[in-house]
LUMMI-43659 format. One record per residue (C-alpha): residue in one letter; x, z, y. Coordinates in steps of 0.2 Angstrom, whole numbers, plus 5000, padded with zeros to 4 digits. Layout:
BEGIN
AXZY
...
% end
This chain:
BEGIN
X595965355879
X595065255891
X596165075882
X595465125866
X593565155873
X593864985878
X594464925864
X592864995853
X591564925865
X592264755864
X592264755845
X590564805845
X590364645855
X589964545842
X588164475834
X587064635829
X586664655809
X585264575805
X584464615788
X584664465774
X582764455771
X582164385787
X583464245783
X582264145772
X581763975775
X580163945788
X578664045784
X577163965778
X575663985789
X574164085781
X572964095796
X571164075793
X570363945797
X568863915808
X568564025824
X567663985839
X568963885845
X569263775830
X567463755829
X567163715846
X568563565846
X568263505830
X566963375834
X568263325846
X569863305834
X568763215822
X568263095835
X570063045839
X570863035821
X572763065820
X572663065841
X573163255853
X572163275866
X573463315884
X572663395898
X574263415913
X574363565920
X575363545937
X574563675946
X575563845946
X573863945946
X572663835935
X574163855921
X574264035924
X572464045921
X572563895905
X573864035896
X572564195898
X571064095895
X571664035878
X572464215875
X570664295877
X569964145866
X571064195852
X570464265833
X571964255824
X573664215831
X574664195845
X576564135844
X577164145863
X578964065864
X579964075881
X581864085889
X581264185903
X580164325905
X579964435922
X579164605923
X578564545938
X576664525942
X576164365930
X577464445919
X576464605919
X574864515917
X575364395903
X575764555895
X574164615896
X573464455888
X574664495874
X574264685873
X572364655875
X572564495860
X573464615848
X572064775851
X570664645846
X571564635829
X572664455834
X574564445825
X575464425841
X577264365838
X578364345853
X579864265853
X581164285869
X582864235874
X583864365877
X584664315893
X583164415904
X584264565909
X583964765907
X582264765917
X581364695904
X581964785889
X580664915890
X579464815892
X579664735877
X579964905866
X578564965871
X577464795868
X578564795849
X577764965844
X575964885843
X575464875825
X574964695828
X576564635839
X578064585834
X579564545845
X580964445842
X582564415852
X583564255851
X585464255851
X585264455857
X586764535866
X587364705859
X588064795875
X586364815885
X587064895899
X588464805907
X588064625899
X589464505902
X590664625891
X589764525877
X590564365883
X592564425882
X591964425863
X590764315857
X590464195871
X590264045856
X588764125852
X588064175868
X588464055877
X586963975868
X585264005873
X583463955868
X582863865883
X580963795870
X579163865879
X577663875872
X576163985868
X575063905854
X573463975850
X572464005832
X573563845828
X572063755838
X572763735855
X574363725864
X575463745881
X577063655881
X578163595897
X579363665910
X578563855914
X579364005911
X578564185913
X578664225935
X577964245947
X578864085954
X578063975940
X576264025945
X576363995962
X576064195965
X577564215978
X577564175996
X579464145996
X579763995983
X578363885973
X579363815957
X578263625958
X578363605937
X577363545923
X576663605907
X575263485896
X573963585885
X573763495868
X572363515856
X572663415839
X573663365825
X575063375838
X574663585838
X575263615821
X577063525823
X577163655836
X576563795825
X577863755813
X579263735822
X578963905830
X579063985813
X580763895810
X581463955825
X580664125820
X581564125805
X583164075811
X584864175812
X584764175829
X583164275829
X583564465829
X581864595827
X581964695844
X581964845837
X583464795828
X584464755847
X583364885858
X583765065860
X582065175851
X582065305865
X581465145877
X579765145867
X579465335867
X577865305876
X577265165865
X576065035868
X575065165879
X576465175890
X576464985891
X574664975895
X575065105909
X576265015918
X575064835917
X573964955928
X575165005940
X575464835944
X573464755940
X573064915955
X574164815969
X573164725982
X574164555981
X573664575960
X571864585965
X572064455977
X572964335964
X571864375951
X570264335959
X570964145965
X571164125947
X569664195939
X568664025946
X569563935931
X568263855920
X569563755910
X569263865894
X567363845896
X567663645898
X568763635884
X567563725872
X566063615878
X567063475878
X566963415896
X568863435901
X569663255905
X570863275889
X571963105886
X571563065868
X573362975863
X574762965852
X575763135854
X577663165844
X578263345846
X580363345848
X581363505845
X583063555841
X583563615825
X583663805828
X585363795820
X585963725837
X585963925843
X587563945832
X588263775834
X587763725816
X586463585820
X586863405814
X586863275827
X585363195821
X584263355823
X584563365840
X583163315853
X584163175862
X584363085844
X582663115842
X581963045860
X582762885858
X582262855841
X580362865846
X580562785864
X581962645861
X582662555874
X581662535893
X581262355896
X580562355913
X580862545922
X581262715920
X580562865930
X581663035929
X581063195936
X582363345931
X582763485942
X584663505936
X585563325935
X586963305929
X587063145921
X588963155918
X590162975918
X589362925901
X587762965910
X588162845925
X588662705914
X586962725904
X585962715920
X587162545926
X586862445910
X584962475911
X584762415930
X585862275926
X584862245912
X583262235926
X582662385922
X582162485937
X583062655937
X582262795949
X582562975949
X581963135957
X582963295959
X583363445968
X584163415986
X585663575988
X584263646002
X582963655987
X583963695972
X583963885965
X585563855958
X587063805968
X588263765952
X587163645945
X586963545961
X588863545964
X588963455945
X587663335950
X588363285969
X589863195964
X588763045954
X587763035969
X588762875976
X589162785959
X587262795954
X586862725971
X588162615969
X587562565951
X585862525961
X584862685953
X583662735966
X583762915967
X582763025978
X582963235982
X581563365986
X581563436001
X580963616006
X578963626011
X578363756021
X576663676018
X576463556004
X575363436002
X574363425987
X573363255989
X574563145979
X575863185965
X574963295956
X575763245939
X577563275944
X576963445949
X577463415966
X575963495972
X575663665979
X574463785990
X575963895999
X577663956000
X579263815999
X579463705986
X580863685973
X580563565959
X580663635941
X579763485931
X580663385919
X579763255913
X580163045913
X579062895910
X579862725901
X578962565905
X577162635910
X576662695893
X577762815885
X578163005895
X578963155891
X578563315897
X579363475891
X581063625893
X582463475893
X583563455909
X584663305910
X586363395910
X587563445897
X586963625894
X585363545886
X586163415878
X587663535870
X587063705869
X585163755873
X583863725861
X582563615869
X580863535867
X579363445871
X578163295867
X578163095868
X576763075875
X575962885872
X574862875887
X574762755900
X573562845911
X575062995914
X576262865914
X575462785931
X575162945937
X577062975934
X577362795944
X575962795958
X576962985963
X578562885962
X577462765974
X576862895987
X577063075986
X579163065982
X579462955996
X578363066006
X579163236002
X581063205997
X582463146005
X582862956000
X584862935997
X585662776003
X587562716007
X588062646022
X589062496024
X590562626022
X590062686007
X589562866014
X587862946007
X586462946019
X585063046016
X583262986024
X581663086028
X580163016034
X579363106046
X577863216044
X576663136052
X577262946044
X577862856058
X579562866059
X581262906047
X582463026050
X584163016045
X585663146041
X587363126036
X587663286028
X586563396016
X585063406028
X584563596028
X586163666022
X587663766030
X589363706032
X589763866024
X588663826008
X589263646008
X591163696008
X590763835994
X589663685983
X591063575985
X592463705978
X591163725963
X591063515960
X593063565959
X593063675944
X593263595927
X591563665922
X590363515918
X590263545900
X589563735904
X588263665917
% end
């Protein structure tokens, strides 16, 4: 009996039904148009023909409070897409933006990986049975409870997740970058401080966004919750939803949180037209939706399409990514450029930094032949109090807690950046869906360059060989007048070196 229950729950393993209706191609948008926020850029966009104006948002709390601004600003629309979504605090309040949108009359439509675990599950229920909210679940697993059952089964599918963020307003305005939905993103934790970077776009770059969140919408990878979530988790409705937001909005840490953020004026500047936006050329990359099944052609994908629009460096490359793992194909990329004269540097997580061991232990082993290929590369070390003078545009600043880079972004030649969900390892490359923009601007470009110049020297650990080949990695000190050196992964015990070193073992590269 107990073969045979096994047996049934595995064959229910594979991809829920999904009715054949919401298999059309991508909607077309009928929003209405004007509003207080289209009015209010409108003098702006038609100021800068066929440019997008960027603002950078590498401040955890001032792109908490960039998200609920334009939430409250909304009339009409608000299409929110995200891999990860806590029920934590800025989970809970980014909820209520949703919930207080969708009670004003707004079409909310939220689109979620499903690779958040079963915390979040009633969350979303609950938020599904709004009139004005509809939730959709990306590549949804069927077994809720005990989750990696799915995978004996259907771990082609599954194994593919939708890794694109954005929260686009009205189709007037626009976040895109590296942030998911925590605590850790926001910089609302005193443990870690995820340093990242999001840009909020106003323009003809909004719409791209706007419809390539309803072909992802209208994907086959994109199942209605309520199709995937059990009814009896949404019992108490909405209400119940709004209950739980005040549970956590009553804690003192909340309150505490929420009144650092409530100084943000970046709405009220935007509106009047006095935020610093970069008025330049702007090109939106996604993969094909299609990639969630592994149906997308290669020319959809978002590495064909970055080196379409950026060509070939002439003079230097600047690479921020939190995951490297640039792979032998990787390597020899990186060696023809430098000895083509192009200067090659990169920025990523040192082991005592990374949140995720595996990923580090498929980066560690290219270490010495990128050194060797005379790429300049560079680790972030743990802060205990970060300096927030310099290297604001990498995100490398922050106000508390220790510091683990989660930006991924690169500039090419001074002008041309892009900022957005895509990590420099094969995951992204072969099975997430990924985006962001190309953005054309010099001014982020040098801000990208001068960090390179002064804060990443200053606050990661500079890798070298010695005469015998062997990594060394070099800290300056804290007070700049003096350089430390280690031989082994500073910050690190033997224990986790051995246990990373086993992992750079395993023939897993192509999962990472």
């Amino acid at each position: 009996m107990v073969a045979w229950a096994c047996v049934g729950l595995l064959a229910a393993c594979g991809p829920p039904p999904r009715p054949p209706a919401l298999g059309k191609p991508a909607i077309e948008r009928s929003l209405p148009s004007g509003g207080a926020l289209a009015d209010a850029l409108r003098p702006q966009i038609e100021a800068h023909p066929e440019l997008s104006g960027i603002y950078a948002l590498a401040d955890g709390r001032e792109a908490f409070a960039a998200r609920v601004a334009l939430a409250r600003a909304a009339q009409h629309a608000l299409d929110v897409q995200y891999y990860i979504w806590r029920p934590d605090m800025t989970g809970a309040l980014m909820f209520e933006a949703l919930l207080d949108a969708a009670n004003r009359g707004v079409r909310v439509r939220l689109l979620l990986d499903d690779n958040n675990g079963r915390d979040i599950d009633v969350w979303l229920a609950e938020l599904d049975t709004h009139p004005n909210v509809e939730v959709r679940l990306f590549n949804p697993f069927v077994l809720r409870a005990v989750r990696v059952l799915n995978f004996l089964t259907d771990f082609e599918r599954l194994n593919r997740r939708m890794h694109n963020k954005s929260f686009t307003v009205d189709a007037q305005a626009t976040i895109v970058g590296g942030r998911n939905i925590a605590d850790a993103y926001f910089d609302a934790t005193p443990d870690i401080l995820f340093a990242d970077l999001d840009v909020l776009a106003v323009g003809p770059v909004v719409a791209d966004v706007a419809r390539d969140f309803d072909r992802y919408w209208e994907s086959e990878s994109a199942y209605p919750a309520a199709i995937v979530l059990s009814e009896t988790l949404a019992e108490g409705g909405a209400a119940a939803l709004a209950q739980r937001i005040l549970r956590v909005r009553a804690d003192p840490e909340a309150q505490q949180y929420l009144q650092a953020v409530a100084g943000s004026k970046l709405l009220f500047d935007l509106r009047e037209g006095a935020l610093p936006l970069d008025w330049v050329p702007v090109e939106m990359v996604s993969d094909d939706p299609a990639k969630g099944l592994g149906k997308a052609e290669p020319e959809a994908l978002l590495p064909n399409q970055l080196h379409e629009i950026i060509g070939e460096p002439e003079h230097d490359v600047e690479l921020v990514s939190p995951y490297f793992i640039p792979t032998e194909a990787g390597v020899a990329a990186f060696a023809d450029l430098v000895e083509r004269g192009v200067r090659v540097r990169v920025l990523t997580n040192s082991l005592e930094a990374t949140d995720i061991s595996v990923a580090h232990a498929g980066y560690s082993k290219y270490r010495q032949p990128l050194l060797r290929a005379g790429v300049e590369l560079f680790e972030t070390r743990l802060q205990s109090t970060p300096d927030s003078r310099h290297g604001g545009a990498l995100g490398l600043s922050g106000s508390s807690g220790s510091s683990s880079l989660h930006a991924k972004t690169f500039a090419v030649d001074g002008g041309r950046v892009f900022v957005g969900s895509f990590n420099f390892d094969p995951r992204s490359v072969n099975y997430n869906t990924e985006m962001g923009f190309v953005i054309h601007s010099r001014e982020l470009a040098s801000q990208i360059d001068e960090a390179f110049d002064i804060a990443v020297p200053q606050r990661a650990y500079r890798l070298l060989l010695d005469e015998d080949g062997r990594l060394i990695w070099e800290k300056r000190e804290d007070d700049g007048k003096g350089v430390r050196r280690f031989t082994s992964e500073p910050g690190t015990s033997i224990w986790r070196r051995m246990w990373v070193q086993f992992l750079s073992w395993l023939p897993i590269e192509g999962l990472l």
